[in-house]
Each structure stands twice: as structure tokens, then as C-alpha cells.
C-alpha positions as CSV (number, residue, x, y, z in Angstrom):
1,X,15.7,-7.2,-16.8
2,X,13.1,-4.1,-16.6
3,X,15.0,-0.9,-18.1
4,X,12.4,0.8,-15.5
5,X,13.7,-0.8,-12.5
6,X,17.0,-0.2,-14.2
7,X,16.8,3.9,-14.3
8,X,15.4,3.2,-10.6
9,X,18.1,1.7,-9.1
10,X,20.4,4.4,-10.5
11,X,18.8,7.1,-9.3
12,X,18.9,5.8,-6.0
13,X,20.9,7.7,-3.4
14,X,20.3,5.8,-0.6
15,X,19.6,1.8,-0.8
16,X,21.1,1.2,-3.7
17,X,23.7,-1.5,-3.0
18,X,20.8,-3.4,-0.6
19,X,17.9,-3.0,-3.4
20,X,20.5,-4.4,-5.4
21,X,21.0,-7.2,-4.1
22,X,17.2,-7.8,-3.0
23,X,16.5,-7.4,-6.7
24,X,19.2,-10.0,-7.3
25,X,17.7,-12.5,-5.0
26,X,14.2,-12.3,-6.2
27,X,15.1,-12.5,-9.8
28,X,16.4,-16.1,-9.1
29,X,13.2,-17.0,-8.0
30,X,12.0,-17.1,-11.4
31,X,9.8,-14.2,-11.6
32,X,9.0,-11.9,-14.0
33,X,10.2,-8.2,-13.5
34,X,7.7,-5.3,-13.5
35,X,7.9,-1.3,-12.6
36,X,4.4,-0.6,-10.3
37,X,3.7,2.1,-8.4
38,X,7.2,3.6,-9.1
39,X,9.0,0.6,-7.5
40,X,10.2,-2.7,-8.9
41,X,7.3,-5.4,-8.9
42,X,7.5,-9.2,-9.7
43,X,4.5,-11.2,-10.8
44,X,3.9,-14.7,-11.7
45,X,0.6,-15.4,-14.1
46,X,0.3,-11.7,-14.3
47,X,-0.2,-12.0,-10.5
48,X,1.6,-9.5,-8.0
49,X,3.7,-11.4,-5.9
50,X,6.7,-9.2,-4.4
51,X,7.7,-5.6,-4.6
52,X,11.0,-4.1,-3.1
53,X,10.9,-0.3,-2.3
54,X,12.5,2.0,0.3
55,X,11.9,4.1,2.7
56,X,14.0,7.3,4.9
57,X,15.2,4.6,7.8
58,X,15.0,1.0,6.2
59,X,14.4,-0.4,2.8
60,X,12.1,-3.3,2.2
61,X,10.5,-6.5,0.4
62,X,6.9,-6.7,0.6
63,X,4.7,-9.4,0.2
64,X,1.2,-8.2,-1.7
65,X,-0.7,-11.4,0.5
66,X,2.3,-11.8,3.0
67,X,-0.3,-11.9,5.3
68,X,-1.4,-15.5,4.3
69,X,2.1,-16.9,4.6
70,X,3.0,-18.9,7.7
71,X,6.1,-16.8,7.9
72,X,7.7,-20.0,10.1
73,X,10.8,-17.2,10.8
74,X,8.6,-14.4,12.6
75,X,10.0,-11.8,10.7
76,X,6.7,-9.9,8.7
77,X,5.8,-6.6,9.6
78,X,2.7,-5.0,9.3
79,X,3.7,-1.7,7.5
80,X,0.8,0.4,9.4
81,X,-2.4,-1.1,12.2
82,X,-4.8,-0.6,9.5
83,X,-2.6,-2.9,6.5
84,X,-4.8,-5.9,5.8
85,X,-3.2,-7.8,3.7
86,X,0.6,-7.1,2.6
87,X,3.6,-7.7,5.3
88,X,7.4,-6.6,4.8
89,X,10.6,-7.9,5.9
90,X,12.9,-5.3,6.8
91,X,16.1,-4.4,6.5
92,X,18.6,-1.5,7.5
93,X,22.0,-2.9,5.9
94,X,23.8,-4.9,3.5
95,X,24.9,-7.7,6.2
96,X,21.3,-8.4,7.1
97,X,19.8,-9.5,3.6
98,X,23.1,-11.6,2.9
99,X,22.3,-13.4,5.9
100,X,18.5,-14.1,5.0
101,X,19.0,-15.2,1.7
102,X,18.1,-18.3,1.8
103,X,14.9,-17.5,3.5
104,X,13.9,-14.5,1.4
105,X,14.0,-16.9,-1.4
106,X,11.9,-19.3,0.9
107,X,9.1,-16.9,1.5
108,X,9.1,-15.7,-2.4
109,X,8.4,-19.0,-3.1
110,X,5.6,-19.8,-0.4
111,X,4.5,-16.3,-2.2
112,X,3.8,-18.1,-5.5
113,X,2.5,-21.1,-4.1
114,X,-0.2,-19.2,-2.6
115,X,-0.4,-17.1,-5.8
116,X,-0.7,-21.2,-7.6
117,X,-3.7,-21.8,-5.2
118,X,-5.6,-18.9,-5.9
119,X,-6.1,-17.7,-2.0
120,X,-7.5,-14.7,-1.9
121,X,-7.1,-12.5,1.7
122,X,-10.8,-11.6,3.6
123,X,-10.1,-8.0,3.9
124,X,-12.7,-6.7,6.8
125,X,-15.8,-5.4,5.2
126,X,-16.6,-1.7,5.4
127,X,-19.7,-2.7,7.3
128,X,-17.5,-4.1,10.3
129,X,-15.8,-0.6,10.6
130,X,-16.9,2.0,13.6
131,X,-19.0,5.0,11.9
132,X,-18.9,7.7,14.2
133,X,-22.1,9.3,15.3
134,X,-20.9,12.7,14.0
135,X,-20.6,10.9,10.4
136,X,-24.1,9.6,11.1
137,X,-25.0,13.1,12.1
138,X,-23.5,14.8,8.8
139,X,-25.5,12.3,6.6
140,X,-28.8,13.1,8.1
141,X,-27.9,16.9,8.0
142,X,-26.9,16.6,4.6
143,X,-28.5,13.8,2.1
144,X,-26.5,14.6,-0.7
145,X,-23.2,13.8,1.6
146,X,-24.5,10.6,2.5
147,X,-25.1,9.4,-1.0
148,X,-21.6,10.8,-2.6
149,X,-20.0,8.8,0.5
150,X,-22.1,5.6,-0.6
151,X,-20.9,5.7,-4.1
152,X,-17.3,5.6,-3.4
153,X,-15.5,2.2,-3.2
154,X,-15.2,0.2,-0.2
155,X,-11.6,1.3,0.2
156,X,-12.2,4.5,-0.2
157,X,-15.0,4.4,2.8
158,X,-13.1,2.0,4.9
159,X,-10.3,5.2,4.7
160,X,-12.6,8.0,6.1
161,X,-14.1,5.3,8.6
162,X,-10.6,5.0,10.0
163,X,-9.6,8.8,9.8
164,X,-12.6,10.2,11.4
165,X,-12.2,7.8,14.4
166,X,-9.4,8.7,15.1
167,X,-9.4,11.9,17.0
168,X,-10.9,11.3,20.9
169,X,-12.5,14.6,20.7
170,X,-15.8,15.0,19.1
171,X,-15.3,18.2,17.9
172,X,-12.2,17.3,16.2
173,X,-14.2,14.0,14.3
174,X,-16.8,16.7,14.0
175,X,-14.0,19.3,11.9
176,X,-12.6,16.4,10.1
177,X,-15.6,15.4,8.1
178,X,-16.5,18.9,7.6
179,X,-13.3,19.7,5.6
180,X,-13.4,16.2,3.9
181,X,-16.9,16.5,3.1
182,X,-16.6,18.8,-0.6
183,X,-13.9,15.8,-0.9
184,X,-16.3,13.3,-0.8
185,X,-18.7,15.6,-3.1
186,X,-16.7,15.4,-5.7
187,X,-15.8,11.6,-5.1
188,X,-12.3,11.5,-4.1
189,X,-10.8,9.0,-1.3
190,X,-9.0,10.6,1.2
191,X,-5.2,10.0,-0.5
192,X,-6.5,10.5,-4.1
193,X,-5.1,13.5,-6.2
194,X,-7.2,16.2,-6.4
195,X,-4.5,18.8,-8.2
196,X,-5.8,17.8,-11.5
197,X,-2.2,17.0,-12.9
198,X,-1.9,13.7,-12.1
199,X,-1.9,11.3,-15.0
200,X,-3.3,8.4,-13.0
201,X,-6.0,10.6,-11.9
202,X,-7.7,10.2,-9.3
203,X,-4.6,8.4,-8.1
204,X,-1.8,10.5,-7.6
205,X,1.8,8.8,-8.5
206,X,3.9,11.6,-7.4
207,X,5.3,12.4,-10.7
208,X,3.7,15.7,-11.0
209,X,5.1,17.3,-7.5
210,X,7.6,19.4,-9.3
211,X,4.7,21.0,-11.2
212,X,3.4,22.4,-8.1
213,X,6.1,23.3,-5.6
């Protein structure tokens, strides 16, 4: 057992019995138990094959690739419309994950098998995402824009792509990628920490927000 996961579950206020138990489940699964990303992890080969976390109205299991599993049960969620790869299964009380437990464990284990196979997911390419001509417009305007934005990962591109689409007005797009663009400069993603405290830098893991509230 993972003295990180450990201290997690309690300091949990809400979740704790149902994380508990999810914990409980998966560790019968033959996995080994890691702390990621502030939230218990469990890998096999080194490989990431299941987190639980929580949330303000639900906690969760999520499935890194759950997107390649058959899930025969219909019960994977796609956390948000632009989530390529990982899915949850949800839960909102104690009765609902003793009643899946069998088929938690079921799914953990078509988990591995696709982690044994080596399947990777085909996350859409940056190139097959909607620029917006008032990003177009911003690069010819400014050449020194266009090349920061270039440089940064596919990820982080794929993010603004998706953010400055959003708005239906083009004045709003237009505002957006004016107040990201020193952002971009400087080569940050759009959810990377730019407060200088972080110690993942230029991820930001949260355990600095004390320091500046």
C-alpha cells in the first residue's frame, strides 16, 4: 500500500468511504499502487492503467485508454466533448460500486489486457482541428506569434484551437487570442502555471495555491 494514497484518503472529507472501497477493488486486481497527479494511480509494466479521484457531485474511476475498451455494460463517460482518450465510470454512493464490483474488476482487467497489447489511442492530429481566421489573421499580423504558437506541443495547440473556437462572435475569438497571445510568447499552454511557484513548472499541481490567496 502507497503511504501517499494513504495520507489522501484521510484527508478526505467527502468520498472517503466510496474511494475506499474503489481502492479496495482495484487493489485485487493485482496492480501496483502509485500517487499521480495528486490522486491514487495504478500501473502495470510501469504503464498507467486506472486512477480513482473525486469530484464536488460524484467520485470516479478513470480509465487512461478507457476509450479502447468495448465497455460491453454502457457505462463510460467521457469526462468533457474534447477527452480523447480516458473514460470514467461514475458513481454518487456507496450502494452503486458494491453493486458493480464484479464488473469494475472486469473492465480493470480488459484495462491491462490492452495495456498487454500495446494499443495505443489515435488522438486527432492538431492539423484536423478548426483554426479560426482571426488566429490566421494574428499570425500574419504578428510573425513572432505564429512561430512561439508553432513551437509549443501538439496538446498545447490542440487547447487554444479548441478555446478560440469557441465563442460565436468574432470579436470575442478576436479578444481571446489577444490576451493569450503574451501566453503563447512566453510558451505556456493555456492551463500551464504561469505564477512561477509551481514545482512542476510549467505544470501547475495545485500545491502552491495557499501561497497566493
Amino acid at each position: 500500500m502507497n503511504t501517499e494514497v494513504e495520507t489522501y484518503l484521510d484527508n478526505l472529507k467527502q468520498w472517503k468511504k466510496e474511494l475506499t472501497l474503489l481502492r479496495d477493488i482495484v487493489c485485487d486486481c493485482g496492480l501496483i499502487e502509485d500517487f499521480k497527479w495528486m490522486h491514487p494511480c495504478y500501473t502495470y509494466n510501469g504503464k498507467n492503467v486506472v486512477l480513482i479521484h473525486e469530484f464536488k457531485t460524484y467520485c470516479a474511476i478513470l480509465f487512461p485508454k478507457g476509450v479502447l475498451l468495448k465497455d460491453s455494460k454502457q457505462i463510460l463517460v467521457q469526462q468533457t466533448e474534447n477527452t480523447q482518450s480516458a473514460r470514467q465510470i461514475r458513481f454518487t454512493n456507496l450502494s452503486e460500486i458494491e453493486g458493480l464490483k464484479s464488473t469494475i474488476k472486469a473492465y480493470v482487467f480488459e484495462a491491462v489486457e490492452v495495456e498487454k497489447a500495446g494499443l495505443k489511442v489515435r488522438k486527432k492530429k492538431t492539423s484536423h482541428y478548426d483554426k479560426p481566421e482571426e488566429l490566421e489573421k494574428a499570425f500574419q499580423e504578428h510573425p513572432e506569434f505564429d512561430k512561439a504558437f508553432k513551437n509549443l506541443s501538439p496538446g498545447r495547440q490542440n487547447g487554444y484551437f479548441l478555446h478560440f473556437s469557441k465563442p460565436k462572435q468574432s470579436k470575442t475569438r478576436a479578444a481571446q487570442i489577444e490576451k493569450c497571445m503574451q501566453r503563447i510568447l512566453d510558451g505556456y499552454g493555456l492551463r500551464d502555471c504561469t505564477c512561477g511557484l509551481s514545482k512542476r513548472k510549467p505544470n501547475c499541481d495545485g500545491s502552491h495555491k495557499q501561497l497566493i490567496n
